[in-house]
C-alpha positions, 0 to 999 in steps of 0.5 A, a space after each residue: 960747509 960755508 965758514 959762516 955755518 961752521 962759525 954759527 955751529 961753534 957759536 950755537 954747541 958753546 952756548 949750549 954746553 956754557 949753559 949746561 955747565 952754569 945751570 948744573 952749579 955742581 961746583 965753582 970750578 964748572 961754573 967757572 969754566 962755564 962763564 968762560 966757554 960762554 966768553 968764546 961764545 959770545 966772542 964767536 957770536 960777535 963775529 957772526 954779527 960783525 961779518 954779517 953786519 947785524 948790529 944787534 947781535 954785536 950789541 947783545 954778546 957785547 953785553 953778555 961777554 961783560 956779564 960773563 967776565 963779572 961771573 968770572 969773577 964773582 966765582 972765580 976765589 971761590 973756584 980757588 978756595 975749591 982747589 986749594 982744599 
């Protein structure tokens, strides 16, 4: 398997599982990690665009990875207070 099919396969079971992890909600520690496997995402994403020369994809995880980290941090004390009880 080529390098750029294998980036594409980790881009693709990333933003999947991410997904699956923020759409399940079953508390902020999972939501957390969510937003988190959605910046590797985004990153891997990015790079797919970059040696592919697709400036739209680049765009687009460029303003997801942003979106991201803001979830990070929006559920990020809430994750903290989850721990701490």
């Amino acid at each position: 398997m080529e390098e750029l099919s294998i980036l594409r396969t980790f881009a693709a079971v990333t933003t999947v599982l991410a997904a699956a992890l923020v759409a399940a909600n079953v508390n902020a520690r999972i939501t957390v990690a969510g937003f988190m496997i959605f910046i590797v995402a985004s990153v891997a994403w990015m790079a797919d665009g970059w040696l592919e020369t697709k400036a739209s994809l680049v765009i687009q995880n460029v303003i997801l990875l942003l979106i991201n980290v803001i979830g990070v941090w929006r559920w990020f004390p809430r994750a903290e207070k989850e721990i701490r009880s």
